[in-house]
N, C-alpha and C positions, 0 to 999 in steps of 0.2 A: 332432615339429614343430620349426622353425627358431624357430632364437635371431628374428630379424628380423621371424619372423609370430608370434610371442608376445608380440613390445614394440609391433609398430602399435596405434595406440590403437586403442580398442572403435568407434566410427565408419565404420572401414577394415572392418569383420567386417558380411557381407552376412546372416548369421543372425542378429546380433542386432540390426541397423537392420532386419529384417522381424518379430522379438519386440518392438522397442521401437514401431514402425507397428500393430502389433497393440495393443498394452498403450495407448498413449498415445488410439489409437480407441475402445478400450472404456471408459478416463476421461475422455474428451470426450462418450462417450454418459451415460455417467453425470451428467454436470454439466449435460448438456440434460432431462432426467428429471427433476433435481431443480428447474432453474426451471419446466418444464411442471408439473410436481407444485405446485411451491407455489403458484405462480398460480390452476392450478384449483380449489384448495381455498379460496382465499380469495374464487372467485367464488362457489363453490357454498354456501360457510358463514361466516365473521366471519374476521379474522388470528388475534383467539385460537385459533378451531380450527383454522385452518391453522395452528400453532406446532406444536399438538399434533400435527395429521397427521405432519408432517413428523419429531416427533420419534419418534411410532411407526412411523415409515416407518424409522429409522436403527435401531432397538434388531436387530432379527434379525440385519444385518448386523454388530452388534457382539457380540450374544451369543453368534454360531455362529462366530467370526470364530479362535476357538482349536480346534475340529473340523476346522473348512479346512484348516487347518494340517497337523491329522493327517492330514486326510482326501490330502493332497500328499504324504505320507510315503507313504502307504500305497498310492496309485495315480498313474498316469502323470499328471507334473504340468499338460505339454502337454494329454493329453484334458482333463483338469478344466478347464483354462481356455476350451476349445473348449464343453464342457461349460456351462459355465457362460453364455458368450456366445449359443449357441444358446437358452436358456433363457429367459437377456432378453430376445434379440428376438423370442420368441415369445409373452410376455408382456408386449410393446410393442404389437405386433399385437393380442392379445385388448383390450387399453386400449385401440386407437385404435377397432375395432369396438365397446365398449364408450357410449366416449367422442360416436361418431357416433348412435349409437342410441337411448341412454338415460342419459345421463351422472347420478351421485349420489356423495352421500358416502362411501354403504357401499361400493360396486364400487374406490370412487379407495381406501379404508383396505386392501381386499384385494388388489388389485392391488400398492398400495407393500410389503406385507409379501412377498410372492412374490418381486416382486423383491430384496428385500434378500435375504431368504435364497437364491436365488441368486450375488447379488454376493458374501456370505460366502464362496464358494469361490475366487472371482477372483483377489485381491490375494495371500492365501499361494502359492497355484500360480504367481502369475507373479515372486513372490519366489523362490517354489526352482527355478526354471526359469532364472531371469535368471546368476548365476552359474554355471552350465554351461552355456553358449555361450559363454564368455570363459575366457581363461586366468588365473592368479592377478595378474601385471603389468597385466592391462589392468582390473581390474576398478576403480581410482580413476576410470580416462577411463570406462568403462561407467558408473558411478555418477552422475558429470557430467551425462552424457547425458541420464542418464536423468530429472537433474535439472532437464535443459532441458525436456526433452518433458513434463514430469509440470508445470510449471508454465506451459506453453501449450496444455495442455490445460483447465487451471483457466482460463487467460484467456480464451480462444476458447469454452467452453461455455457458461459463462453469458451474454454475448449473442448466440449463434447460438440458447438454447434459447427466450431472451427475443425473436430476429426469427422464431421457426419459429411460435411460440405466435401473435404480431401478426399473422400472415398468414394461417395455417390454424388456428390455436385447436389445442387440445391433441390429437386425431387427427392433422395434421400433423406436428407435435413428434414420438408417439409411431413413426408409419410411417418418419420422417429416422433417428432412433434404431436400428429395429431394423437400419436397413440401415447404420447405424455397428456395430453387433456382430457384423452380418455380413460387413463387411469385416475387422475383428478375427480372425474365426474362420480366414479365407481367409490372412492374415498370420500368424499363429498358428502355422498346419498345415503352411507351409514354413520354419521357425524348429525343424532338428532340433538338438539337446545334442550335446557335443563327447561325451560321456560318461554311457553310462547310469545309473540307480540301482537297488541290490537293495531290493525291496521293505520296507517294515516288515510284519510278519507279525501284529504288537498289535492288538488289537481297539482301535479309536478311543477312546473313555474312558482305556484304560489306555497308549493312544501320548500323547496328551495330559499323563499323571502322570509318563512317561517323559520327555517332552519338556522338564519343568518340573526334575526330578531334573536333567536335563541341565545346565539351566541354574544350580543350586545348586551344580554342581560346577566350571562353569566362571566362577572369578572376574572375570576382565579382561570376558567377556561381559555378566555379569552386571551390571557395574558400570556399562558403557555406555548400556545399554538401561537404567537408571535414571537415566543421566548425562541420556539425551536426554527420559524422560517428565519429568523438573525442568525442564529447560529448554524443552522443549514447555509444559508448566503456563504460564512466565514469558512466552512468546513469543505463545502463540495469541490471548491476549484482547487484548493490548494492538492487534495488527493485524488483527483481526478485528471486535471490537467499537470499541476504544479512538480509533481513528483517530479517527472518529465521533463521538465524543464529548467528544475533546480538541475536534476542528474546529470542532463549537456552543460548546463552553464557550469557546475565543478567539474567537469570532465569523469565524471562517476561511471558514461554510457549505460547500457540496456543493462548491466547487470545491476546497476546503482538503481533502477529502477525497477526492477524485481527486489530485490532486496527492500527497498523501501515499500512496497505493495504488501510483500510476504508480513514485513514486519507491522506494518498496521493493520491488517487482517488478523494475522496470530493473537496480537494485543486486545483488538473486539473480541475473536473468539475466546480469548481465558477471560475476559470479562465476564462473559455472556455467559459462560459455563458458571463461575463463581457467583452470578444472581442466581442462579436456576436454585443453589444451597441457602445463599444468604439474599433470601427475598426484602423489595424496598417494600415499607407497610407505611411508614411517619414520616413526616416529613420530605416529601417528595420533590417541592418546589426546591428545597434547600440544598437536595441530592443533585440535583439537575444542575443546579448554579455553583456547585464546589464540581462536578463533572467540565462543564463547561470550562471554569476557573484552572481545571488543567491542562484541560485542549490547548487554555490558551496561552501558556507556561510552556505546553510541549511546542507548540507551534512558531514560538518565539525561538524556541535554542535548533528548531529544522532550519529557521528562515538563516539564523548566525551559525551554524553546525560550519565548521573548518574540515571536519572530514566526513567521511562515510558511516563510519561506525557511528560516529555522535549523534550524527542525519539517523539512521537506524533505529536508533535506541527513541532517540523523540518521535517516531514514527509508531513504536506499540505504546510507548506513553498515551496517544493520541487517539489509538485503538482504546486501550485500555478504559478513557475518557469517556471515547464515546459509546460504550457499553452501558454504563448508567444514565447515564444524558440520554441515552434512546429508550432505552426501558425506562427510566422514570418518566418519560415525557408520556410513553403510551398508557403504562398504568396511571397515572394522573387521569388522564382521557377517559382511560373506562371506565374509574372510579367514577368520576362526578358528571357521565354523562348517563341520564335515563334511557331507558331503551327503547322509547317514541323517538329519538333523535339520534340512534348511533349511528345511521349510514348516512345523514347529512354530516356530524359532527366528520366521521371517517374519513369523509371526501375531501370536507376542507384540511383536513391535517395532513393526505397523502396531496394534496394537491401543493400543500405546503414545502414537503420535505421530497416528493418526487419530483413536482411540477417546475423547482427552485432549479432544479440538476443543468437545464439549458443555459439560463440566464446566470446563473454562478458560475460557472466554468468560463463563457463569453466574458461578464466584469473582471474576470480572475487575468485574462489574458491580455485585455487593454489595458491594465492595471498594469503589468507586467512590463507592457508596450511605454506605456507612459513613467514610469517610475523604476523598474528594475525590478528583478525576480525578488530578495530581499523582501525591498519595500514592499511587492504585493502579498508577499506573505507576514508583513506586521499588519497589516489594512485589514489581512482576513481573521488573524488575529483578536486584531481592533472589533472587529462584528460579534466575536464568539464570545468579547468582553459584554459589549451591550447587549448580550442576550442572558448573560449572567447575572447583570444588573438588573435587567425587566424581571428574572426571579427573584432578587434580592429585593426588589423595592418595594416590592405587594406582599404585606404580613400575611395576610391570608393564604396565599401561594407558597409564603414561607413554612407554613404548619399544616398545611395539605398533608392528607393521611389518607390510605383506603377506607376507614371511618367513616369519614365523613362524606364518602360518597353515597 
């Protein structure tokens, strides 16, 4: 391959704008599923049960979510995700005939579990998959990208699932969906790897022990992917729940909370845009931990903000933070991880930064409960420091480079 088609960014590469078309459809179907889901169960039963549903609708895909991983080691990462998307929309389909027929609570609790444990396989396959379609220079602008699509998929799903539900009720929803997996699958299956992989030949339980031994051996990895569940801990509740909460307690209401949504969204997205031009190459650990190191400056002057606008402005700072901090965290990852181990290494990083999303927002609110909104937002703060530390305190981490992957 030429010097010149190894440096075009990831954007310019026609396989992985048809893997990221793929990926980015199957987490828009995803995000339409879960407002269909949660809706229905709140018609069909109370919110409390619908909390629950929803929460048992997540466990499968968390629990099997380090199997996936093997299960990408061990088989063509491409079929599993094809795999996996067929799966869905065919159990979007049984939902919407479901749905049309005889709608209940039991059919909506088995219906969610199926689907999770399908989605289990999705996210590591499209992890070990995503770094063999790029070369090692372009993988900071693939990251980017990727970090664009992954966070317009999060904006656009929740109200397309919220106008598909208002118009046809959850059969609707469900039939839009399958035919988002199916276009996934269609994208997917013309997205070949520069580079094949030799199979792992482990029985899954024990590629799994492997995968984790892996990890014990490699320090700089290992440190990262702890760098980033602390600072996932610090970061999820506060803009997840917190927003919300801050908003009622200064009396900002629902517009203060749009406003603060809009505003750290915008700030990710000019991040994210601005990697895709000026890609991270050197020094990564040290990108991550001056990213972090702002979060936790902007998160400081949200917790003490006397008005709205101040709140605001520390809200795309925050955005703006964690645009580096999540792209260098994943380029790190695909840099110095071989590609016998990217769907284990995968699984534990999404399991890290997705799996945290329950238990961070829950800490965030007892926090809250016990000490004041403030204080719970210096506390998380407090986490996105020590995650800046854990980058700063390993030299190795500190001079991490694509190099040296």
């Amino acid at each position: 391959m030429s010097t010149a088609t190894a440096l075009r960014p990831a954007y310019r590469e026609p396989a992985y704008l048809r893997y990221l078309a793929g990926h980015g459809t199957s987490l828009l179907g995803d995000q339409v599923w879960h407002i269909a889901l949660s809706w229905s169960a709140v018609q069909l039963a109370s919110p409390g049960v619908a909390g629950l549903v929803m929460t048992v609708a997540a466990v499968p895909r968390l629990a099997l979510m380090l199997l996936g991983g093997a299960l990408a080691d061990r088989f063509d990462a491409r079929r599993l995700m094809i795999g996996s998307d067929l799966a869905r929309a065919l159990v979007m389909l049984l939902a919407a005939t479901l749905a049309f027929l005889s709608p209940s609570l039991l059919w909506l609790v088995l219906v969610a579990l199926a689907f999770g444990i399908a989605d289990a396989v999705f996210l590591p396959a499209a992890g070990s998959l995503q770094p063999r379609l790029l070369e090692p220079a372009q993988l900071s602008s693939g990251a980017a990208l990727h970090e664009v699509v992954g966070r317009a998929a999060l904006l656009l799903g929740a109200p397309l699932g919220g106008l598909l539900v208002a118009v046809g009720g959850l059969p609707l929803a469900c039939v839009v969906n399958a035919l988002t997996f199916g276009v996934s699958m269609a994208a997917v299956a013309s997205a070949k790897p520069r580079r094949e992989v030799e199979p792992s030949t482990e029985r899954v339980l024990a590629s799994v022990r492997s995968g984790f031994a892996f990890l014990r051996r490699e320090r700089v990895l290992r440190t990262v992917i702890l760098a980033a569940l602390v600072i996932n801990l610090g970061f999820v509740g506060p803009m997840n729940l917190g927003v919300a909460i801050l908003s009622e307690h200064r009396g900002w209401g629902s517009v203060g909370v749009g406003l603060l949504v809009a505003g750290f969204g915008g700030g990710a997205a000019l991040g994210a845009l601005v990697l895709l031009r000026v890609p991270l190459r050197r020094r990564l650990g040290l990108v991550v931990a001056v990213a972090a190191l702002a979060e936790t400056a902007a998160m400081v002057v949200m917790a003490l903000a006397p008005t709205l606008p101040v709140a605001v402005g520390a809200a795309v700072l925050i955005g703006l933070g964690g645009a580096p901090c999540g792209v260098g965290v994943r380029t790190l990852i695909q840099a110095r991880t071989p590609d016998a181990f990217r769907g284990r290494v995968s699984s534990v990083h999404t399991l890290c930064s997705l799996g945290v999303a329950p238990l961070a927002t829950g800490l965030f609110g007892l926090a809250v409960g016990a000490f004041g909104v403030s204080a719970a937002f210096l506390c998380s703060a407090g986490l996105e420091l020590v995650g800046a530390a854990l980058c700063l305190l390993v030299a190795d981490l500190r001079r991490a480079s694509i190099e040296q992957g």
